[in-house]
N, C-alpha and C positions, 0 to 999 in steps of 0.2 A: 472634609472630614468633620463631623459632629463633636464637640467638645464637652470634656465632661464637664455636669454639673458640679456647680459647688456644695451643694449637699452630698455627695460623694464621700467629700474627706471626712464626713460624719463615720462615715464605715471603715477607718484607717487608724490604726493604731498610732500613728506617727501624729495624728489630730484630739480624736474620740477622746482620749483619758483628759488631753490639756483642757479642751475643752467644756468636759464635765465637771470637771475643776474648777473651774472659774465661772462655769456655770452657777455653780453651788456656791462659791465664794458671794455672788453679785449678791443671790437668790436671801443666803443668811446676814448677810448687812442689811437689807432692807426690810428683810422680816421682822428684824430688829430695832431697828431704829425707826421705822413705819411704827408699829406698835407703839412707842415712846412718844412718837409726835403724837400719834390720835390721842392717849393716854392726855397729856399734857395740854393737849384742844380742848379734848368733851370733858375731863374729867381734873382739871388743873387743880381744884383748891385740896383735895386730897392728895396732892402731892409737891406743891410748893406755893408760893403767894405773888412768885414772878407772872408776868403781863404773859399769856400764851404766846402771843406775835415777838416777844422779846426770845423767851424760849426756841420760838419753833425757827427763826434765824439763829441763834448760838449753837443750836445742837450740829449743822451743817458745819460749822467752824471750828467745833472743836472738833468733827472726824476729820476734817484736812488738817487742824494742825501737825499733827505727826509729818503728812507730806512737806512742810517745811525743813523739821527739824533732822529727818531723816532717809529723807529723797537720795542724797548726796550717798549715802550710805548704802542704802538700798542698791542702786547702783553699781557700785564698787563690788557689790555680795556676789551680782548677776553676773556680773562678767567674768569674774574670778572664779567662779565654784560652778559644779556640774548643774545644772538645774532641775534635773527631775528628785534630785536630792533635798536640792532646798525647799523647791513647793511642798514636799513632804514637811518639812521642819516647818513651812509655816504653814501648813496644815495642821501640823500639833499645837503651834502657838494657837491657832484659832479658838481649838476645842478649850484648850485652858483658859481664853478670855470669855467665850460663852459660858462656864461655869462660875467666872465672877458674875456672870450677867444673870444669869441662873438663881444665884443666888441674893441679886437685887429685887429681882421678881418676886422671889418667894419671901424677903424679907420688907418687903416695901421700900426699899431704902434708894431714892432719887439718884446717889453721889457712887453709890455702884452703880448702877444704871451709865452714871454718865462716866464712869472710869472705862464701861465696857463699850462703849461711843468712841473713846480714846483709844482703844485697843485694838477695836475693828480697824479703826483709822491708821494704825500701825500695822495690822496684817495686811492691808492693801496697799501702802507705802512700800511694802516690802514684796510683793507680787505685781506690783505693776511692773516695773522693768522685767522683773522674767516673762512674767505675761506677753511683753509685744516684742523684746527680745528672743523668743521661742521660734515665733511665726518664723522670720525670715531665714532662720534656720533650716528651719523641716518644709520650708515647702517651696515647691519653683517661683522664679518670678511673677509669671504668667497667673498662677496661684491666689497673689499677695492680694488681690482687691477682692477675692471672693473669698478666701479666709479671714481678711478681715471684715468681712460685711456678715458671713456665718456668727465669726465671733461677736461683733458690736451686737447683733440680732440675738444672739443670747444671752449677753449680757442683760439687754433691756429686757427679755420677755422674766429674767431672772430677776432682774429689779422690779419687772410687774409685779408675777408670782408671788415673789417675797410680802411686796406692799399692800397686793390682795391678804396673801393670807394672816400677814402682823394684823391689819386694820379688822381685819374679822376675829381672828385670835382673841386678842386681848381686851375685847369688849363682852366677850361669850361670861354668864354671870351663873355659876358662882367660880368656877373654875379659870377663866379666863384666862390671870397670870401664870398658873400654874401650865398650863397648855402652851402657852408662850415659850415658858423656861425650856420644855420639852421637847418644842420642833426646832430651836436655836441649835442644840445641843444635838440632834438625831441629823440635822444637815450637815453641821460639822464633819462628826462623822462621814457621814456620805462622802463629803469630800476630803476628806484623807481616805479611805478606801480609794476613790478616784485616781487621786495621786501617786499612787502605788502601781497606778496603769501605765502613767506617765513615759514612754524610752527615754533613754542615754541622749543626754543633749552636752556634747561639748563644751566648755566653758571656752573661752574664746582666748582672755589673757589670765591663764593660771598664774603668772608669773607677778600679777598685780600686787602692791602692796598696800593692803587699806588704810586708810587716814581716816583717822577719826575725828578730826578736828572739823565737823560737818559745817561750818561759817566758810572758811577756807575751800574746803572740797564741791559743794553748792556753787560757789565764785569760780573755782574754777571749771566743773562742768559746764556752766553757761558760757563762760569763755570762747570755750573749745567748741561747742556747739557755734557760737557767732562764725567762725571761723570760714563757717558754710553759709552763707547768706540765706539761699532758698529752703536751707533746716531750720534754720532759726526763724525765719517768720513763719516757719508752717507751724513750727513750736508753738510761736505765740498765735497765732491763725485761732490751732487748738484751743491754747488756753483762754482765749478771748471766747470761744465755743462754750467752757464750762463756767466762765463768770456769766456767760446770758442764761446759760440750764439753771445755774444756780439762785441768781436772784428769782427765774420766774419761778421755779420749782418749790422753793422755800416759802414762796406767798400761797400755795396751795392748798393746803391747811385752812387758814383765816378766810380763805377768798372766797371756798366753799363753804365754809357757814355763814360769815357775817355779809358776802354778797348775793350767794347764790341761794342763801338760804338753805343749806341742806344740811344732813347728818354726816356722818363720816362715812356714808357711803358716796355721799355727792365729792369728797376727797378721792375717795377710791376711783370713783369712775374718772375723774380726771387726770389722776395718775395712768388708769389705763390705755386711754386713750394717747397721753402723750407718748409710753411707751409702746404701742401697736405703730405708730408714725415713726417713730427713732428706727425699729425693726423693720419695719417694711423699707421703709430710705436706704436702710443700709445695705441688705438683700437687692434694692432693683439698682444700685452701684454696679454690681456685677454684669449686669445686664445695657444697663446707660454707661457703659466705659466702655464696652468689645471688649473684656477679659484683661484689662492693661491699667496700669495705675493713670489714669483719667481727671487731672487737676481742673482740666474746665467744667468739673461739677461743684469746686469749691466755689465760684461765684455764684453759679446757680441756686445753692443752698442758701447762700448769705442773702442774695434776694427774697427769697422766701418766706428767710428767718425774718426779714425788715417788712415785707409785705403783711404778713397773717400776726404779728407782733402786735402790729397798727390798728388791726383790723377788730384784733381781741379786746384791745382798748375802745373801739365803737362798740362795737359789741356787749361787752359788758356794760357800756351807759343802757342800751336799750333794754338789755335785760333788767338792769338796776330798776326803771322805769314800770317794765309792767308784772315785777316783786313787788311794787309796793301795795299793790293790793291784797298780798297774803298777809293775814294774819300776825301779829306781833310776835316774836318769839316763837314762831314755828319752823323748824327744820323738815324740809322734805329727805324721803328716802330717794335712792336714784332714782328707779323707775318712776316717782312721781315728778322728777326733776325733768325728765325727758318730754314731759306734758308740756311745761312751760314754754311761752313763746320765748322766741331769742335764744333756747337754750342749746338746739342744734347748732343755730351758729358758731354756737363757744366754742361746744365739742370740736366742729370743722376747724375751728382757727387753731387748737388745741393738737389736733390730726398733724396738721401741715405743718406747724410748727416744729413737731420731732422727727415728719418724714424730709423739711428741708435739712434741718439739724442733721440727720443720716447720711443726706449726701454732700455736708459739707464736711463733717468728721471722718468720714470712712476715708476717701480720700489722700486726707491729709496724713492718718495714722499712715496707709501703704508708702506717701510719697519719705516719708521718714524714714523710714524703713531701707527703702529701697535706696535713697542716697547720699545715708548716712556712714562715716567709717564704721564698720563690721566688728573691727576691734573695741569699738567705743560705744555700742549700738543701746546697750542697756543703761550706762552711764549718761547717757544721749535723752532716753526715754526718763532716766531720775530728773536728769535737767527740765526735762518741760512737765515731770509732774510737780517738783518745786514754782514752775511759774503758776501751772493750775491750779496748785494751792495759794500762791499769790492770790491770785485773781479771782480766786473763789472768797479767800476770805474778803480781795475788796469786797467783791459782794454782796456778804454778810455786813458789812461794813456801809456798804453806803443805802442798803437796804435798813436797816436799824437807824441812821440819818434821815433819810427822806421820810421814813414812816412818826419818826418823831418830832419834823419839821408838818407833821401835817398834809403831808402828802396821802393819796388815797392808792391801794392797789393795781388798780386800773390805770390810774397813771403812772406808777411803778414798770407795768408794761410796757405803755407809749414808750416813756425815757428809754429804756432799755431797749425796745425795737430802731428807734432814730441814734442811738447810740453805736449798734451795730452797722448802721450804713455808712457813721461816720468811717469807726475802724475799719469796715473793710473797703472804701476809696482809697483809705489810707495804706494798708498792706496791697491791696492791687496795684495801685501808685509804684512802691516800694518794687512790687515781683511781678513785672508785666506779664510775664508768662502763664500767670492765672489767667488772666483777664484774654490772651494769646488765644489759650487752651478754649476759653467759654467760647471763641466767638468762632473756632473751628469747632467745636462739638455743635454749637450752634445749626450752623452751616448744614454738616456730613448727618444731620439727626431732625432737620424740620425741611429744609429746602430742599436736600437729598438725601438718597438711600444710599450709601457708600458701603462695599463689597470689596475687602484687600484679597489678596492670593499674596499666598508666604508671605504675607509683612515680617514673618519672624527672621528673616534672612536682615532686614535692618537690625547691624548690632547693637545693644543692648547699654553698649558700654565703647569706648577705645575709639579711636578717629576712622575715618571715612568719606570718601567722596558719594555720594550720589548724582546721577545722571536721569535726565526722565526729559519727556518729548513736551512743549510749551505749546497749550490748547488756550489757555484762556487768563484773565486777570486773578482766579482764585485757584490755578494751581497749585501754591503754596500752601494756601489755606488745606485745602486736602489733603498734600503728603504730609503735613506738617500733624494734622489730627488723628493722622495712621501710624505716625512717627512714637515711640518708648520714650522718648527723649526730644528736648529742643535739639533746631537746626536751622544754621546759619544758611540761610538762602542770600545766592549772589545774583543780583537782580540789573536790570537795567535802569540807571541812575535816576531817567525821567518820570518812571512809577513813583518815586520816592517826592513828587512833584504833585499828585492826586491828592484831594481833597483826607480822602477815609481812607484808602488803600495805604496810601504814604505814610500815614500816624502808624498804623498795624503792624507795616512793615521795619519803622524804623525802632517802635516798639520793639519789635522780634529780635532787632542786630541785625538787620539783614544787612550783605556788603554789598554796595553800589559800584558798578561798573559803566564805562565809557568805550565805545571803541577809540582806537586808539589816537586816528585822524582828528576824531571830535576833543577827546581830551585825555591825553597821551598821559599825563601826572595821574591822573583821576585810574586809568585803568592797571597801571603799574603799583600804586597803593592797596588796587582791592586783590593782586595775585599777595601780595605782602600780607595784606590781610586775610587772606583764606591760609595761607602757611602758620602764620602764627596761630588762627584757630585750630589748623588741624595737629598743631605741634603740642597742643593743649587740651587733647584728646578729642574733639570735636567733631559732632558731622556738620559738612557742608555739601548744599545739594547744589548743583548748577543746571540751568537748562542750555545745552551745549550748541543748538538750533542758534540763539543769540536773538530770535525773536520768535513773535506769537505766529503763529501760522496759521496761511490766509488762506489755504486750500482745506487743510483738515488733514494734510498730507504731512510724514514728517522731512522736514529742509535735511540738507547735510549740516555734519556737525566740525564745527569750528573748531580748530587748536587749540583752544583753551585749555581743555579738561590735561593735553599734551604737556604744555607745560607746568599745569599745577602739579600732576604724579612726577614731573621731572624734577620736581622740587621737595618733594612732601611724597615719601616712597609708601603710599595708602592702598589698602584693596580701592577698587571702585563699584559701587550695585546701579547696576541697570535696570531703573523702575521706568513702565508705563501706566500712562493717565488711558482710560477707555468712559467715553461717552459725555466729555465735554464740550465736541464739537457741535455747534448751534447754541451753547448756553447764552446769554446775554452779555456774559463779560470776554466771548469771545470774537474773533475778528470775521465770523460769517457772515453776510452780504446780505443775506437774503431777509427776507421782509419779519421784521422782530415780533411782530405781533402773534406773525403763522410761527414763528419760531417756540414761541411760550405756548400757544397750546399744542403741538405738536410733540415739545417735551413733556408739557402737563407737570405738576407741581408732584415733591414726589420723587423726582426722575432719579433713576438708578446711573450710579457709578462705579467703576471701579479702577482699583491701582494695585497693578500685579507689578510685584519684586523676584529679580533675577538673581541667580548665583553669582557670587563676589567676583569680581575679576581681579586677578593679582597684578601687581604696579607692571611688571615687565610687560606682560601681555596687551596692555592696554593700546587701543589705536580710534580715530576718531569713527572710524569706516565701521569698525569692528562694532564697535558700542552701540550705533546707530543699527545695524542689523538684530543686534540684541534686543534692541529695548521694539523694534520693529517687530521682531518675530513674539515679543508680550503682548506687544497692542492687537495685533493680528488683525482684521479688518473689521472689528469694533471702534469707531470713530468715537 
């Protein structure tokens, strides 16, 4: 059955209004404050005597300020109060701070300008938490990676629009800031009309009592988030996401004149470029997961980000290189920039750069989401926009450092690109289960074409047995990347003995088994062990065969699965493996070579899931006709 698109919930009231919202929200922040940057690039001595590059890092820092001081707060709002309510409210706050800004434009006056910097910075302090607190709301699980790939995708082309249109705005002469103050204020609007579309969204803990004491309430929202290991480094995963956007982002400005030689179109175009990558990354999420929150895109991304990061940094030497034959103090427009040799490349590294950044955020926002406590989910979301204002303002911070030790942009990049490989060895380190995920997306998305039937019958949530027929060395790897969730695979001890398998494996938790002759301690630990995982809501899959099968045929099934339901009163799901037989990591005889072209690279798989069987029912005979009558005579 064809699934629907994620464009769909564009046409759904329960989506459409939120997302027009915050469309327009992105859309007028950056209209905004786009505008201010070029202004203080091309045009700085009429309007203050600070260095542009000093400028065009502070203005970034002072709109996350607020996310410090009022993250904690913001949070506590979301969760307590109805939400389509409040995005109205701070839809009114918006329109009242564009009319301070409004009236900076029209009066020249720098210190309104940046009061309205501040304020923006406070309207999205105060809509972030409703913003991804919403989603999980109104939409199914299954949902949650392509609502948030829809929404990150509008956000950016919102952040484009806007930056297109501020940078073109407010240089149009004589009118310019006048035109400026106009479309600020006429977006606003749009989005509170928007908001007004909004449905009844539940507040979750009405009963909350706010604290205002945001040092204390900050402290303890991070707390309470640590609490969950794999939310908390996604938090920081995240935040560590917009300390790299931010420092490279913030160089864009300076980089495009004094490297690329261009006008403020040569800014534009790189802005747009970085956001058509963010958008598109986030959109083929949907698609690169199978519709499921899909963590083994977050390594993916992180590669990406460190690869074309590096690469920007060559790249800009070459270009550096054959600018210097232009002209002294000449600015190209884009189109003349596009002539330039080396300049496509930037573009390219520029591309990949937002489309890995898509698939490493999109991700991470659903995996929070999904399992995060519900009652805490928006308070959750202030906690890690409190670290992404950390990390943003580091920085701002160590961007204004390096640039005034003499560092050059370009190397700004480098640092920043080898930075990111640091931290993410170091959170993979921390949550193998990223690193788990990549090397099964890997697997089921370049070596094979993997085909589930009802995976949705795997629940979702709550403990469980799985059962399924042992074809080959990378069975796990398969169920596991078809799998909503981790799952404790109980394996035979001597895998755990292989060189690459073994690592993977004990990575994952997997619990090691012995028969019992061999080592009687050893197997009586791993039924101990699977009770307590399952006692701890957890799935555990077992292959009940007890080894790899050498015919292609399934063996009978062993008492095991017997006494683990005798102990741990679980449904059990009957999943079979179909067309792994002849892979290389399985135990066929026949000649490996005919074997590889014969599957051909490519080769198609599947794993159909059976209806749950209930503990009483269960029997080894039974199960094995089950999972027998899945396979069906697809080896």
């Amino acid at each position: 059955m064809s699934q629907p698109n994620q464009f769909s919930l564009l046409k759904q009231r329960r989506f459409a209004p939120f997302f027009w919202t915050q469309f327009l929200g992105a859309f007028n922040d950056n209209l905004f404050k786009t505008a201010l940057v070029v202004i203080i690039t091309f045009d700085a001595l009429s309007w203050t005597t600070m260095s542009p590059s000093l400028v065009t890092n502070l203005i970034p820092g002072l709109f996350i300020l607020p996310y410090v001081l009022f993250s904690a707060t913001a949070g506590q709002l979301a969760d307590k109060f109805e939400k389509s309510g409040l995005t109205r409210f701070i839809k009114w706050l918006e329109l009242a701070i564009m009319g301070v800004a409004a009236l900076g434009w029209i009066t020249h006056h720098l210190w309104l300008l940046i009061a309205g910097v501040v304020g923006m910075g406070i309207h999205s302090t105060l809509f972030g938490p409703v913003k991804y607190a919403y989603l999980p709301q109104q939409l199914n699980k299954e949902e949650l990676i392509g609502g948030n790939g829809v929404t990150e995708m509008g956000t950016f082309v919102g952040i484009l629009m806007g930056e297109v249109l501020g940078a073109v705005l407010v240089v149009q002469q004589p009118h310019g800031l006048m035109l400026e103050a106009a479309a600020t204020m006429l977006v606003a609007v749009l989005g509170l009309l928007a908001a007004y579309r909004i449905p009844v969204s539940p507040a979750p803990a009405p009963e909350l009592k706010i604290s205002w004491n945001f040092v204390g309430e900050s402290i303890r929202n991070i707390n309470f988030s640590r609490k969950n290991r794999t939310v908390f480094l996604s938090m920081l995963g995240n935040s560590w996401f917009w300390f790299y956007g931010a420092l490279v982002l913030a160089q864009f400005p300076v980089y495009a004149k004094d490297y690329l030689h261009g006008d403020h179109g040569a800014f534009v175009l790189l802005l747009t470029i970085f956001s058509l990558g963010v958008g598109s990354g986030s959109l083929l999420c949907e698609r690169l997961s199978g519709r499921k929150v899909e963590i083994g895109l977050v390594p993916f991304g992180s590669i990406g980000l460190t690869v074309f990061g590096i690469d920007l940094y060559f790249a800009s030497l070459a270009y550096a290189g054959s600018a210097g034959a232009l002209a002294a103090g000449l600015h190209l427009d884009a189109f003349a920039l596009l002539a330039q040799h080396g300049m496509w490349r930037i573009l390219f590294d520029v591309l990949m750069i937002g489309m890995f950044g898509g698939f490493f955020i999109v991700p991470l926002f659903a995996l929070i989401q999904l399992r995060c406590d519900p009652a805490h989910i928006s308070r959750t979301i202030a906690g890690m926009n409190i670290l992404n204002a950390l990390f943003m303002v580091a920085a701002a911070g160590l961007a204004i450092v390096l640039l005034g030790q003499g560092f050059t942009i370009p190397q700004l990049f480098l640092i920043t690109a080898l930075l990111n490989a640091v931290v993410a060895i170091y959170i993979f380190s921390l949550v193998p289960e990223f690193l788990m995920r990549f090397l099964a997306w890997l697997l089921i998305h370049t070596i094979h074409r993997v085909h589930t039937v009802d995976a949705e019958r795997i629940p979702a949530e709550g403990p469980a047995v799985l059962v399924c027929n042992h074809v080959s060395y990378v069975d796990a790897i398969v169920i596991g990347a078809a799998a909503p969730r981790p799952i404790r695979f109980v394996m035979d001890h001597r895998i755990f003995k292989l060189p690459l398998l073994g690592w993977i494996f004990r990575t994952a938790r997997a619990i090691p088994i012995a028969p019992a002759k061999e080592d009687p301690w050893l197997m009586e630990k791993a039924y101990i062990d699977i009770a307590q995982a399952l006692h701890e809501g957890e799935l555990v899959c077992i292959f009940p065969e007890g080894q790899l099968t050498r015919t292609g045929e399934i063996n009978d099934f062993k008492g095991g699965i017997a006494k683990i339901i005798e102990r741990s009163k679980v449904p059990v799901i009957p999943m079979a493996l179909r067309g792994l037989w002849g892979h290389l990591l399985s135990r066929n005889h026949e000649n490996v070579f005919g074997r590889v072209f014969r599957k051909g690279w490519r080769s198609r798989l599947s794993l159909a899931v059976g209806a749950p069987v209930a503990p009483q029912d269960v029997s080894p005979d039974d199960l094995k006709q089950r999972v027998a009558a899945l396979r069906g005579d697809w080896k």
